[in-house]
C-alpha positions in Angstrom: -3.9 -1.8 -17.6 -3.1 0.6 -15.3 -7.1 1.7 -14.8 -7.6 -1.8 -14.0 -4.7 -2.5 -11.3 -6.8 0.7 -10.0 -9.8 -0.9 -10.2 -9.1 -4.2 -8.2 -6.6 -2.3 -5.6 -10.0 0.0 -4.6 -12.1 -3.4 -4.6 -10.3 -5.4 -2.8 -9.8 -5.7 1.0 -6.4 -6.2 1.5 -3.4 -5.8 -1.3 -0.9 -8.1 -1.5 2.2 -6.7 -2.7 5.0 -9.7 -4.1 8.7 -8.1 -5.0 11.5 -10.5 -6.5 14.0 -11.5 -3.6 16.8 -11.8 -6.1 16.5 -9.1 -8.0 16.0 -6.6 -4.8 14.2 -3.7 -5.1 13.7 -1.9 -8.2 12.5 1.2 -8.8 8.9 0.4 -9.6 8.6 -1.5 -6.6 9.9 1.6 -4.5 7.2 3.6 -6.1 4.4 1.3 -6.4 5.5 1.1 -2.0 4.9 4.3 -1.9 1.4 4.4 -3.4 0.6 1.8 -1.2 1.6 3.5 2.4 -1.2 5.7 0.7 -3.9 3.0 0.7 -6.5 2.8 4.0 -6.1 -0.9 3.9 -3.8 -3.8 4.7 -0.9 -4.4 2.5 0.6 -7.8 3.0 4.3 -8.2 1.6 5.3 -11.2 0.0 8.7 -11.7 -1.3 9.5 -14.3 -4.0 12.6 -16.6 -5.1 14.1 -16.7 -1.5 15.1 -20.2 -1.3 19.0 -19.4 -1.0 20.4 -17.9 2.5 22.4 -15.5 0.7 19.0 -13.4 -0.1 17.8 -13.3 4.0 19.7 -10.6 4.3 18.1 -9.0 1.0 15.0 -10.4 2.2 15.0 -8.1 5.5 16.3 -5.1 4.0 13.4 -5.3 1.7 10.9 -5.9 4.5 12.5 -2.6 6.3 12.7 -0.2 3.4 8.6 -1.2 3.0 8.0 -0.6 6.1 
């Protein structure tokens, strides 16, 4: 699976990367960021299950630890 996330990562023309707003950021996502800050294209950040205003704040710290 993993030659094929490859794959369509070095196909593609901009990555979009989607992290659970609830759960906050787990380790995988930490180190799948990191390989992405890597990439020579676009990464787009999209963060799911935000609906209550208790996660905002979650919300933004993900968006700054990304970044």
């Amino acid at each position: 699976m993993e030659t094929q996330v490859r794959e369509a990562v070095r196909r593609a023309s901009v990555v979009l990367f989607m992290v659970d707003g609830r759960r906050g950021l787990t380790g995988a996502d930490e180190e799948l960021a990191l390989i992405l800050r890597k990439l020579d294209k676009p990464v787009v950040l999209g963060v799911n299950k935000i609906e209550e205003r208790l996660t905002l704040t979650l919300t933004l710290t993900i968006t700054l630890t990304l970044t």
